[in-house]
C-alpha positions as CSV (number, residue, x, y, z in Angstrom):
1,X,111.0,-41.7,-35.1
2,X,111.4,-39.5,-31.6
3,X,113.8,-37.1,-33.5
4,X,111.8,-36.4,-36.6
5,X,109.0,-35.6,-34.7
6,X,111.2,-33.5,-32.5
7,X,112.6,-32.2,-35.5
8,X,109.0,-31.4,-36.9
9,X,107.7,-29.7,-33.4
10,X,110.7,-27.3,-33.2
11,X,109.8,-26.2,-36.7
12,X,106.3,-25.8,-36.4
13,X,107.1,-24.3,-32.7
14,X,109.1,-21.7,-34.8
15,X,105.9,-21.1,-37.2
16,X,103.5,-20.7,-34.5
17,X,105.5,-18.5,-32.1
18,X,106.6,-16.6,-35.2
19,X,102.9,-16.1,-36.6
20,X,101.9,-15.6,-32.7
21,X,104.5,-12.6,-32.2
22,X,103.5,-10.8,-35.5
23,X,100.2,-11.7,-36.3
24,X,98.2,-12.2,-32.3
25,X,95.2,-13.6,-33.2
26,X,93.0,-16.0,-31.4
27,X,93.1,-18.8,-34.1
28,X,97.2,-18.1,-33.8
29,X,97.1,-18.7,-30.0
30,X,95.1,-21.9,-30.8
31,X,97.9,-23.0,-33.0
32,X,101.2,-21.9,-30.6
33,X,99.1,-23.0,-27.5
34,X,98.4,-26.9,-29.4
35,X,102.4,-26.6,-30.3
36,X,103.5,-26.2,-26.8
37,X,100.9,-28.9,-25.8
38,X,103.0,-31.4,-28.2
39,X,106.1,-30.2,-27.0
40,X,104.9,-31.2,-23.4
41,X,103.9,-34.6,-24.8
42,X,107.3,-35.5,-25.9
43,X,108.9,-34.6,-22.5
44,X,106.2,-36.4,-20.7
45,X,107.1,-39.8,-22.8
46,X,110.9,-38.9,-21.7
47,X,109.6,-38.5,-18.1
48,X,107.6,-42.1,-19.0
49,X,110.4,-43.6,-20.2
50,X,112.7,-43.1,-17.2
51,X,110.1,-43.3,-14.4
52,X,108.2,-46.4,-15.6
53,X,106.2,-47.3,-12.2
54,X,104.4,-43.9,-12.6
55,X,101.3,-45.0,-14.5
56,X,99.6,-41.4,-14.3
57,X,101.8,-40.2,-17.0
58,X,100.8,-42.2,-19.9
59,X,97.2,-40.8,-18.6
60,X,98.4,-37.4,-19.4
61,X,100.3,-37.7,-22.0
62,X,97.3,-38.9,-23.9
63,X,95.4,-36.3,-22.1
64,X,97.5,-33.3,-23.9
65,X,97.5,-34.7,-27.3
66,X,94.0,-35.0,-27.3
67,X,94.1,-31.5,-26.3
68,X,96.5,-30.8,-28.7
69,X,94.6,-32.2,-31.5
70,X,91.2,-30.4,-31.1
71,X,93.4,-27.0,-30.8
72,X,95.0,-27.5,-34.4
73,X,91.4,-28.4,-35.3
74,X,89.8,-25.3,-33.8
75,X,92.8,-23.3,-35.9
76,X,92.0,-24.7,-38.9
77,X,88.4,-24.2,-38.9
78,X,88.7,-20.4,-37.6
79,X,91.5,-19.6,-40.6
80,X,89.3,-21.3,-43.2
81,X,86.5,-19.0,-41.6
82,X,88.4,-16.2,-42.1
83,X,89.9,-16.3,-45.5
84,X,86.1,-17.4,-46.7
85,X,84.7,-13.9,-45.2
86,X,87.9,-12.1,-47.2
87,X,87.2,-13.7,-50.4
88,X,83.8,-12.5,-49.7
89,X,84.6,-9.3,-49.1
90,X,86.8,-8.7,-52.1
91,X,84.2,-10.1,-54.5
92,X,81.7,-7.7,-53.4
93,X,83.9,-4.7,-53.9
94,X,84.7,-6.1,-57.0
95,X,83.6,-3.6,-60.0
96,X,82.1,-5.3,-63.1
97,X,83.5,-3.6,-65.8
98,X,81.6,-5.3,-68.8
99,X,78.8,-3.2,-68.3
């Protein structure tokens, strides 16, 4: 289970630093920020696993996923946002031709 979701972190790590680099937005800095916050999750449960009578570090690892979580929310709902006011946009400079 650790390497698929490694697996699935570098991949969406690749999506959000490629969207990041040619599109910078702030919903795309939500998304690569929230990425690299995962990313830190699964070397802190490394770190856990190997240093065991350091309690603080569960503490943070469920500190950055939480994080994590509300940032791929906060992405979500500004591209939702955003592609709402398009559509809107291009239906009003739509030209009804049926008259």
């Amino acid at each position: 289970m650790y390497l698929l979701t490694g697996v699935l972190i570098i991949l969406l790590g690749g999506f959000s630093l490629g969207s990041y680099i040619l599109n910078p937005s702030k919903s795309n800095t939500f998304l690569a920020l929230s990425v690299f916050l995962l990313s830190t999750v699964q070397f802190v449960f490394v770190l856990e696993y190997y240093f065991v009578e350091i309690k603080l570090l569960h503490s943070f690892e469920i500190l950055f996923y939480a994080i994590a979580q509300y940032l791929i929310f906060e992405f979500v709902v500004l591209e939702e946002r955003r592609k709402r006011y398009h559509e809107i946009k291009n239906k009003s400079l739509k030209i009804d031709t049926n008259l």
